[in-house]
NUKOL-145903 format. One record per residue (C-alpha): residue in one letter; x, y, z; residue number from 1. Coordinates in Angstrom, 1 decimal. Example, Ala and Ser with C-alpha at 12.3 -4.5 7.8 and 13.67 -1.06 7.14 Angstrom:
BEGIN
  residu    east   north      up  num
       a    12.3    -4.5     7.8    1
       s    13.7    -1.1     7.1    2
***
This chain:
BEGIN
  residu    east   north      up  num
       x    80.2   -64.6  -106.8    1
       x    82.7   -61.7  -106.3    2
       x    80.7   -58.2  -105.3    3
       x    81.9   -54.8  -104.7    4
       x    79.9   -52.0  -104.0    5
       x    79.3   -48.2  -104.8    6
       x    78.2   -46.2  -102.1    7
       x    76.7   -42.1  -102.8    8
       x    74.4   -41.8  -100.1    9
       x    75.1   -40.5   -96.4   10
       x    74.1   -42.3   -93.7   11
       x    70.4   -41.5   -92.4   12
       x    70.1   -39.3   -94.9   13
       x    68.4   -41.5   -97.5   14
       x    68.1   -45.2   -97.1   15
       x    70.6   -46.0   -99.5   16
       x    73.3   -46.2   -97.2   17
       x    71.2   -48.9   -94.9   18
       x    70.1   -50.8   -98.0   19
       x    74.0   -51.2   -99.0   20
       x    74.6   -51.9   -95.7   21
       x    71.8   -55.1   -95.5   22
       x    72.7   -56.3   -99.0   23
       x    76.2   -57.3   -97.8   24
       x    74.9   -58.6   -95.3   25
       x    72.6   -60.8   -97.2   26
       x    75.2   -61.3  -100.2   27
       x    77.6   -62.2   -97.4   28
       x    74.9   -65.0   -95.6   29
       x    74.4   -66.5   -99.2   30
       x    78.2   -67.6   -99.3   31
       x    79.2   -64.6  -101.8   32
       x    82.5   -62.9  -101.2   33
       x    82.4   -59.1  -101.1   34
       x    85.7   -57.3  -101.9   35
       x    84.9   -54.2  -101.7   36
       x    82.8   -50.9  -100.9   37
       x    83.8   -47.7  -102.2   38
       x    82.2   -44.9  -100.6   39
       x    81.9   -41.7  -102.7   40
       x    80.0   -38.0  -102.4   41
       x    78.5   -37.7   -99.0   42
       x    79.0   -41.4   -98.3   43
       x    82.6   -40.6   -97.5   44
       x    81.1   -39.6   -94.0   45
       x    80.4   -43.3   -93.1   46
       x    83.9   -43.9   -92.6   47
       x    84.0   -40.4   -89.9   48
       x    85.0   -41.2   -86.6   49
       x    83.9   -38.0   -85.1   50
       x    80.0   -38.9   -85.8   51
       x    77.7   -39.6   -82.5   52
       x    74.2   -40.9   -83.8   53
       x    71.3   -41.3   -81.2   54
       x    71.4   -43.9   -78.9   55
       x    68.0   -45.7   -80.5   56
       x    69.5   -45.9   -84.0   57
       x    71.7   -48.3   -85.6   58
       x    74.9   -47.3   -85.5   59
       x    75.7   -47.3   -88.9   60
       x    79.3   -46.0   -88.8   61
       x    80.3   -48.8   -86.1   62
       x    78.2   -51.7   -88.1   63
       x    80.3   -50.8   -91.4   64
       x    83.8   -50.9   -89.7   65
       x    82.7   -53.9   -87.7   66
       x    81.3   -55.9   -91.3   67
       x    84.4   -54.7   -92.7   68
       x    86.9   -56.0   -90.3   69
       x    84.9   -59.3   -89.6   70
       x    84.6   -60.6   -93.1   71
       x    87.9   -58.6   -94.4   72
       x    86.0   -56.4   -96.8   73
       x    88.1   -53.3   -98.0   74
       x    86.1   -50.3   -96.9   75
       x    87.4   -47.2   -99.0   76
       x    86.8   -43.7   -99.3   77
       x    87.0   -41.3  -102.4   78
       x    89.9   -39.0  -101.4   79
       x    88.6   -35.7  -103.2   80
       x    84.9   -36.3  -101.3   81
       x    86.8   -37.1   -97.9   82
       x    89.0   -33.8   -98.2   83
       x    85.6   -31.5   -98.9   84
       x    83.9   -32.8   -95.7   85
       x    86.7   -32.7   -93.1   86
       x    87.4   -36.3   -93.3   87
       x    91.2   -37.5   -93.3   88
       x    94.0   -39.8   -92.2   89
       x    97.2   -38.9   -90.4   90
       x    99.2   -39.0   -93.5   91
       x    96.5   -36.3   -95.0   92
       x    96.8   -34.2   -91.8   93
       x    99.8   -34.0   -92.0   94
       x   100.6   -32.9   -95.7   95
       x    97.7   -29.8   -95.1   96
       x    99.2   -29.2   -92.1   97
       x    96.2   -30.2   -89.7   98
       x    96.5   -30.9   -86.1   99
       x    94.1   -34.1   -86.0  100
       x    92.5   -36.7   -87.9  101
       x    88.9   -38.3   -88.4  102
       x    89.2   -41.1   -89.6  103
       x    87.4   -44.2   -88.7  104
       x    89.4   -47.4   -88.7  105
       x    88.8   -49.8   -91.0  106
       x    88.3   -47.0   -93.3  107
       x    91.0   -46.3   -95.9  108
       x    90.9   -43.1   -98.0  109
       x    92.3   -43.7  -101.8  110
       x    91.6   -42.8  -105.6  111
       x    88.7   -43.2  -107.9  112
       x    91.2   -46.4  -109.2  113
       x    90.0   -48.6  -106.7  114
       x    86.3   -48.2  -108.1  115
       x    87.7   -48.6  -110.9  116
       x    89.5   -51.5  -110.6  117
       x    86.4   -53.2  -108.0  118
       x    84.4   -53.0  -111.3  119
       x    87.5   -54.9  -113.7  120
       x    88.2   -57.6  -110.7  121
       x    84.7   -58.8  -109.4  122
       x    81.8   -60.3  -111.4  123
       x    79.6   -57.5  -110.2  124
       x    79.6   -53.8  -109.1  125
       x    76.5   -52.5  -107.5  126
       x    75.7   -48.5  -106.6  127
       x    73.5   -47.7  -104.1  128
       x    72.6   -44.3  -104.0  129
       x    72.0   -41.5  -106.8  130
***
C-alpha cells in the first residue's frame, strides 16, 4: 500500500509528531511504501536545522531527515507555515533578502499542492495531529 502523511503537530509538543514518526516506521517494516509527509502549522519546525533538543531525548529532527533519506520518502514543508516561524531555504533567503537559511536537509519547503496531490496519488492519506 502507497501512504502519505499529514503532519500539524510540533515536535515534543504533543505526541503527534512521535506517533507519525513510529507509524512510518511500522508502515515501512510491514513492506508499505510511504511517499510522502507533508508537514503543516507548527510541524513545519521538524524540518528546522537550528533546533538543539536535550541530550536524553530522541532526536526527532535528525530521526525524520535520516527515515527520509534512507527509505527516499519526500519530507515537505508548507511554505506559508515555514515563512511564519523563521524557517527557509536559500532560494527563500534570498528573495526576502535574508542573510542565512534554516533549513534542515532532506527537508523541502513547497505548496499546499503536494498535500494535495499525496492524497490523489497514494491509496491513503493519514493526519496526525489537530
Amino acid at each position: 500500500m502507497k501512504i502519505a502523511l499529514h503532519v500539524t503537530a510540533p515536535p515534543y509538543s504533543s505526541e503527534a509528531n512521535l506517533s507519525a514518526y513510529n507509524f512510518v516506521t511500522a508502515a515501512l517494516r510491514q513492506d508499505h511504501t510511504v511517499t510522502r509527509v507533508f508537514f503543516s502549522s507548527d510541524a513545519v519546525i521538524t524540518g528546522s536545522a537550528l533546533t538543539v533538543p536535550p541530550q536524553d531525548e530522541l532526536n526527532l529532527y535528525t530521526a525524520w531527515a535520516e527515515l527520509g533519506i534512507r527509505h527516499n520518502i519526500e519530507l515537505i514543508l508548507c511554505v506559508s507555515a515555514c515563512l511564519r516561524r523563521g524557517i527557509i531555504d536559500h532560494t527563500e533567503a534570498e528573495r526576502y533578502e535574508l542573510d542565512s537559511a534554516s533549513l534542515r536537509k532532506p527537508f523541502i519547503i513547497s505548496g499546499l499542492g503536494q498535500l494535495a496531490e499525496a492524497a490523489v496519488e497514494n491509496d491513503r492519506l493519514i493526519t496526525f495531529g489537530n
